[in-house]
Each structure stands twice: as structure tokens, then as C-alpha cells.
C-alpha positions in Angstrom: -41.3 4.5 -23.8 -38.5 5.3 -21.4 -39.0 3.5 -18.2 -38.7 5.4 -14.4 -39.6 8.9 -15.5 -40.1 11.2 -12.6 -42.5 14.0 -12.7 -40.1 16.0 -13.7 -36.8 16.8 -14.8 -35.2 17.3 -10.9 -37.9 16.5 -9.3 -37.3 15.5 -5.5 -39.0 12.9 -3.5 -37.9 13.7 -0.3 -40.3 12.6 2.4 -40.2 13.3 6.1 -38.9 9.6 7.4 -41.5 7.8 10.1 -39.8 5.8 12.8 -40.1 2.8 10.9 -38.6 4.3 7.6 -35.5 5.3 9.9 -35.1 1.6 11.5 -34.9 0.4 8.3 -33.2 3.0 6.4 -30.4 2.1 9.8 -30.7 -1.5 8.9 -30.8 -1.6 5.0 -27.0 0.2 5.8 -26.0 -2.2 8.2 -24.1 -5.6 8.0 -24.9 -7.8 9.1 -28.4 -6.1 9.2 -28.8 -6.7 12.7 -28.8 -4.1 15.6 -28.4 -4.5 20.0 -32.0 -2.6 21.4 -29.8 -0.3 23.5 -27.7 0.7 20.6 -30.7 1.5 17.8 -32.7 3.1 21.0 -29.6 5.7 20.9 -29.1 5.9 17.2 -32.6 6.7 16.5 -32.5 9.5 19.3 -30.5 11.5 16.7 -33.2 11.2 14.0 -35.9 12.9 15.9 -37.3 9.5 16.9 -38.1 9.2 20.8 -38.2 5.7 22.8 -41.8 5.5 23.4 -42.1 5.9 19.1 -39.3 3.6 18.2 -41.0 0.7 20.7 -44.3 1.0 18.8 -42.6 1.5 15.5 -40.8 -2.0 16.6 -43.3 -4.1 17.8 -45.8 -3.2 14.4 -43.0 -3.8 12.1 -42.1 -7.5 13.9 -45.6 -8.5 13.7 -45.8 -7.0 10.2 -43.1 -9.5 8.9 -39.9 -6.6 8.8 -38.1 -7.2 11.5 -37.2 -10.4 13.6 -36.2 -10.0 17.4 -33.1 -11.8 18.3 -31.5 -12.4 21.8 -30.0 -9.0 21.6 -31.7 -6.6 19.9 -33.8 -6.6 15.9 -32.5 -7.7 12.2 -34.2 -7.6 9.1 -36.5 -10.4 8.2 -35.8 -13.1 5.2 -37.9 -11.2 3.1 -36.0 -7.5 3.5 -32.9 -9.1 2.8 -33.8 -9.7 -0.8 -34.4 -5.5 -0.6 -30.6 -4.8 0.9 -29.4 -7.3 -1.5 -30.8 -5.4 -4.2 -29.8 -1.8 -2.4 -26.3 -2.7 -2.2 -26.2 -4.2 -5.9 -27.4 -0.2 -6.8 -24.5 1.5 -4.7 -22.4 -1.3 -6.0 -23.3 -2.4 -8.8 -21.2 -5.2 -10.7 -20.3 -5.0 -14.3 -18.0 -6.7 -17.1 -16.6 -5.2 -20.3 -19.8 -5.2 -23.2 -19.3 -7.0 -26.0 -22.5 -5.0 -28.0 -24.8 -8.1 -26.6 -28.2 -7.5 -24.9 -29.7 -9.7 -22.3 -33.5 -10.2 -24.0 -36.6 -12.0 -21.8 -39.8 -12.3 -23.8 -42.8 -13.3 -21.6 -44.4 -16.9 -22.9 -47.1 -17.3 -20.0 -50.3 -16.2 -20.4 -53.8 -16.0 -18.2 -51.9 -14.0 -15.6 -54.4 -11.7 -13.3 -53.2 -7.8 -13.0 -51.4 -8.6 -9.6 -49.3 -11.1 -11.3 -48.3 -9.4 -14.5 -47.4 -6.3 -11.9 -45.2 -8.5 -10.0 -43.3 -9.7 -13.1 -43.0 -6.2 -14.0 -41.5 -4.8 -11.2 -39.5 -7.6 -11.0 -38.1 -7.2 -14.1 -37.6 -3.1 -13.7 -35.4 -4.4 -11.2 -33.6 -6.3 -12.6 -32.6 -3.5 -14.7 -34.7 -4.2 -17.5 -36.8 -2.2 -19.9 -39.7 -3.3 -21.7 -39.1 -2.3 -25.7 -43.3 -3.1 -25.9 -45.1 -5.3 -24.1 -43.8 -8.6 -23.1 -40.4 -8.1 -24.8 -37.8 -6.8 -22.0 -33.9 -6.1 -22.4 -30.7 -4.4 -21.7 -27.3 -4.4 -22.4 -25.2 -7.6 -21.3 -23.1 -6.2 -19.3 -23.9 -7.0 -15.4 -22.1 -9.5 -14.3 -25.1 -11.5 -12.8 -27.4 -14.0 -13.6 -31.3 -13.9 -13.9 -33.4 -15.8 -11.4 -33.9 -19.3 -12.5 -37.5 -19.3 -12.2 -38.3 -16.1 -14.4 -37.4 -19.7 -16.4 -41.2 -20.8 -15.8 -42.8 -17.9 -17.8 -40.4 -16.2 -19.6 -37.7 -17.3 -22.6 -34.2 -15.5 -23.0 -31.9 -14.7 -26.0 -28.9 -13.0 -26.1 -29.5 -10.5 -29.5 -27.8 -8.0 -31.5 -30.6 -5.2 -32.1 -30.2 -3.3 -35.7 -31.2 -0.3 -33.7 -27.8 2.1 -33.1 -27.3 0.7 -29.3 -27.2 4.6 -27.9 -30.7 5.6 -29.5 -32.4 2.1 -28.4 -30.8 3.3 -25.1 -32.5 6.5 -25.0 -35.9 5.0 -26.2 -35.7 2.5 -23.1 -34.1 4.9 -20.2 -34.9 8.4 -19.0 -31.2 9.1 -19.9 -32.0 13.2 -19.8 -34.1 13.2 -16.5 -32.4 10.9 -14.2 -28.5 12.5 -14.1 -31.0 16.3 -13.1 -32.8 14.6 -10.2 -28.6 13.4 -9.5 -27.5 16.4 -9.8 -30.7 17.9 -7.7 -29.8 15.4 -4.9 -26.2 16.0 -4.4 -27.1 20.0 -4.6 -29.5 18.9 -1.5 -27.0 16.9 0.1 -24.6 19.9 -0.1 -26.9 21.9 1.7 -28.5 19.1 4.5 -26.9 19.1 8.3 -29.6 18.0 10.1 -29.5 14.6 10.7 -33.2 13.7 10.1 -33.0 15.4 7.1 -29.4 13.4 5.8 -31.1 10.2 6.4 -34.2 11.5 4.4 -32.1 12.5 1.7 -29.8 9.4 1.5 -33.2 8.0 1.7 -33.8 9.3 -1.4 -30.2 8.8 -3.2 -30.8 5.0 -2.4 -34.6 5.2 -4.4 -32.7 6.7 -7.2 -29.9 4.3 -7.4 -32.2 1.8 -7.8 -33.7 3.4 -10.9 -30.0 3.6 -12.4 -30.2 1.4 -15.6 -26.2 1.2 -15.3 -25.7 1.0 -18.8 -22.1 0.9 -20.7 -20.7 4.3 -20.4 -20.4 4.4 -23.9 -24.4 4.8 -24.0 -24.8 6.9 -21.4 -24.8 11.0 -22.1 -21.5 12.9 -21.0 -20.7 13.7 -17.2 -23.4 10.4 -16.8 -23.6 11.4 -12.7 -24.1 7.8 -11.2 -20.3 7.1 -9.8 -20.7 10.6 -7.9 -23.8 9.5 -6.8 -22.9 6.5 -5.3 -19.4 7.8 -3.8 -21.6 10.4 -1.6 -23.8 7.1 -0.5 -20.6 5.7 0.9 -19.3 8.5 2.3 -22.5 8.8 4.1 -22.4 5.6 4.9 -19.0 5.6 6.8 -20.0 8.7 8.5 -23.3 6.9 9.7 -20.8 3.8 11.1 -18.2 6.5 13.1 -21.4 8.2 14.2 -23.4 5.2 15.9 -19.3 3.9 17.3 -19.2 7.3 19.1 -22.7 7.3 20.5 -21.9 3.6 21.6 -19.1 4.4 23.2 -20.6 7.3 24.9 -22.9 5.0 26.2 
């Protein structure tokens, strides 16, 4: 069963950003992920966030584990730098020429609870994986990365070369007709979006997506595949964001 199916075909998850989801929708962007007080006090002015909600938002998410206060100002914990590793892998994502291979894990441990065998799971979706039935996960081999060493502890890999015509075992694994409508939904919203509360939300959103991108060869993927588009608006975005905190430092 295809993995990552929205509800719909264009279906938009666009949710109204809390303070929180906007420091770290700021930081996730940033590098290094770390920001002065006085600066993200004025950045988050223009996302509808006031000082009184951004202190609260801050002091919850540092005692919550998110953020970690430095001499200067807040940066992303240990643990959310795993998350921008794996956000900047989707908006850049790293690939080599595919020789037909596909990467295969095939679970070997057993007496795993339900929290566990979730964990694996998602761990394994993101790693770009899809499960072709239950325990047996693959992809195409052509990311230029290597798994975590410890999926080594209950898990085997192969490298195979499926019967199956590569572009229909595609389609079996990957919503290939459902995600490029919610891409093509998103940049339609982008198109129309000047707020700036409502650009964050919706880059928000691009990023989610991305992540859901099984960036397969494009000789898999259907025609006018929209990822690179996709991704190019993210960047854009991304050096307007920069020029836009520079000014308001600036102005300071």
C-alpha cells in the first residue's frame, strides 16, 4: 500500500502556527540554529507573536527539552538537530546516478511492544523507505547516504534486483498521483500568501511535504514530477526570511 497518503488528492494541512511552532519553524531555517534574544524578540514581532507570548513560549519549550539558552540568546537542543538535519536533507536532498539496485532492510527482531515497532517505523519512513508488507522495507539505491549503524541491531540489509518493473513497484510503494497535487496545491497557495504569519504557515507546510518526498530516480517518477519546484520556492523563501531578519536587525 502506498505509504504518506493525505486525505486527499490536494489536501492542505495548513495550521495557524503557535509561538512555539514559529521559534522553531525560525530556528529549523537557521545556521547555525542559534538566535541573540533581542533579535528573535524582533523577528517574531512580524509573525503576530507579542513579547509577553514568545517569553512563555520560550521558557516551556527550554524546560521541555527544544531549546537550550546560551549566553546570548536560544539554539535548538541536541535532539532537534537530528530534525534540521533531516529538514535540510528534504530541501536538499543528495543523490547519485541509479544503477536499477534497491536498498532492502528486513526486520529480524522480534518481542517489540507497539511503541517500539512505531519507532522503527517512522524511522524507517524517514529514511525514505516503504514497507512492501510487513517487516520488508525498500527503495531505490540511489541516496547517497548511509543507514544508521544500529538499525544493524534488529534489522538485516541486501541490495536486490526486484522482478517487479521498477516504475509499477514504485507506484505500489509511493502516493506518486497524490503527492505532486498537494505540490502543486502549495505553490498555488504560496502564490497567493503575503501575510507573513501566513508565509511561515505555509512554508511550514512545504517543509512537512518535503519530508514525505520519496525522491525516487526521475525515471520512476510521473511527468512534470513537481519536487525541484518545490524545493526552489523553499529556498527562495528562505533567503527572503535571512534579508528580512538583516533589515529588522539593522533597524534595531
Amino acid at each position: 500500500m502506498p505509504m504518506n497518503v493525505p486525505a486527499r488528492p490536494g489536501a492542505l494541512d495548513l495550521r495557524p502556527l503557535s509561538a512555539r511552532s514559529v521559534v522553531l519553524s525560525l530556528l529549523l531555517g537557521t545556521h547555525p540554529p542559534e538566535v541573540p534574544v533581542r533579535e528573535l524578540v524582533r523577528l517574531v514581532e512580524g509573525f503576530d507573536v507579542g513579547g509577553s507570548t514568545l517569553r512563555a513560549a520560550l521558557s516551556r519549550m527550554v524546560a521541555a527539552g527544544d531549546l537550550r539558552r546560551t549566553d546570548t540568546g536560544y539554539r535548538l537542543s541536541d535532539r532537534l538537530l537530528e530534525r534540521q538535519r533531516r529538514q535540510d536533507d528534504a530541501v536538499h536532498p543528495c543523490t547519485r546516478a541509479w544503477d536499477g539496485d534497491w536498498e532492502m532492510v528486513v526486520i529480524t527482531a522480534t518481542g517489540r511492544g507497539p511503541a517500539e515497532r512505531a519507532e522503527l517505523r517512522a524511522r524507517l519512513t524517514a529514511l525514505r523507505l516503504a514497507e512492501l508488507r510487513e517487516g520488508v522495507w525498500l527503495r531505490p539505491a540511489n541516496l547517497d547516504r548511509a543507514l544508521p549503524g544500529d538499525l544493524d541491531q534488529v534489522s538485516q540489509r541486501y541490495t536486490a534486483r526486484p522482478d517487479r518493473p521498477p516504475r509499477d513497484l514504485a507506484a505500489s510503494l509511493w502516493p506518486l498521483n497524490t503527492w505532486p497535487a498537494t505540490a502543486r496545491a502549495l505553490l498555488a497557495h504560496i502564490a497567493d500568501a503575503h501575510r507573513p504569519a501566513d508565509r511561515l504557515a505555509a512554508f511550514a507546510a512545504v517543509v512537512r511535504h518535503l519530508l514525505a518526498d520519496p525522491v525516487l530516480p526521475p525515471g520512476l517518477l510521473p511527468p512534470d514530477w513537481p519536487g525541484a519546484e518545490l524545493r526552489v520556492a523553499y529556498t527562495d523563501y528562505q533567503r527572503e526570511l535571512i534579508g528580512e531578519v538583516r533589515a529588522r536587525v539593522r533597524g534595531a
